[in-house]
N, C-alpha and C positions, 0 to 999 in steps of 0.2 A: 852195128849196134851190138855190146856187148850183153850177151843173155845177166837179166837177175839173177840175186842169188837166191839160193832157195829158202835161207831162214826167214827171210820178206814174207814168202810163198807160207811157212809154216806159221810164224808170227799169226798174221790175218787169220790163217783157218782157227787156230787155238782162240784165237778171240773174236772169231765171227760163230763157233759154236758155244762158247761162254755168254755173247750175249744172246744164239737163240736157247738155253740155259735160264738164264734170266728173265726172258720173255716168257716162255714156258712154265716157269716158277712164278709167273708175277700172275695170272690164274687159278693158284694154289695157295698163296701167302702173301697178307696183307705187309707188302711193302712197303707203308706208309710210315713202317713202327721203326723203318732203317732209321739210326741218329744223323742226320746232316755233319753234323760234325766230325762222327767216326769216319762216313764216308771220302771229305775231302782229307782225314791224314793220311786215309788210304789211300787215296790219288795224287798227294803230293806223293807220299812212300815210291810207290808204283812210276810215279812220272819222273822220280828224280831218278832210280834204277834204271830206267828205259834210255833218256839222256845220258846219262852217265856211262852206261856200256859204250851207247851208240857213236859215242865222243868218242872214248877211250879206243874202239876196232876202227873207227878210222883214224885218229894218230897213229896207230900202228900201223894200218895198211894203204891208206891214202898214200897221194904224191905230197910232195916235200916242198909246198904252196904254202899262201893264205887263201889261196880262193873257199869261198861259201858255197856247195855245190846245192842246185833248188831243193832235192829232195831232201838235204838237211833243211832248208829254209823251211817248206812244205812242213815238214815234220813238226818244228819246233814251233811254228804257227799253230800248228794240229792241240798241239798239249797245251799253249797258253790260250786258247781257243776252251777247251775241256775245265783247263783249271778256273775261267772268270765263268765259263756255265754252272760249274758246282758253288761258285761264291754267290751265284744272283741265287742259288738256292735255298744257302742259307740263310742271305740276306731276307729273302720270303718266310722261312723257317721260324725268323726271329721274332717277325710282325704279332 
């Protein structure tokens, strides 16, 4: 088994302290006054860069297949997973 890479490894940490950031903030400031809407352009913005890299370093560095390897599936589960939880948010938002 070939070892991970380490931007995986750094990825996670940078955004497993962003969100204890956010948790820790969310005891100090009423996060309720976020606009839902600002939030999901942010997350599409955000979700389209993240795919978009993650595509692009492996066209370039993948083998010279069509195969779908899981951790791309995995992944791209993960973000349309994120992006219908910010829509049920708004869709409550709107009520």
């Amino acid at each position: 088994m070939e070892p991970k890479p380490k931007g995986s490894g750094w990825f996670a940490a940078i955004f497993g302290a962003i969100f204890l950031l956010i948790f820790i903030s969310s005891f100090l400031w009423d996060l309720s006054n976020i606009s839902p809407y600002i939030l999901f352009k942010v997350w599409v913005l955000f979700a389209a860069i993240v795919l978009l890299s993650w595509g692009f370093r492996r066209i370039k560095t993948g083998r010279d297949d069509r195969t779908i390897g899981q951790s791309t599936i995995n992944f791209v589960i993960a973000i349309i997973g994120g992006t219908f939880a910010i829509l049920a948010i708004l869709l409550e938002a709107k009520k």
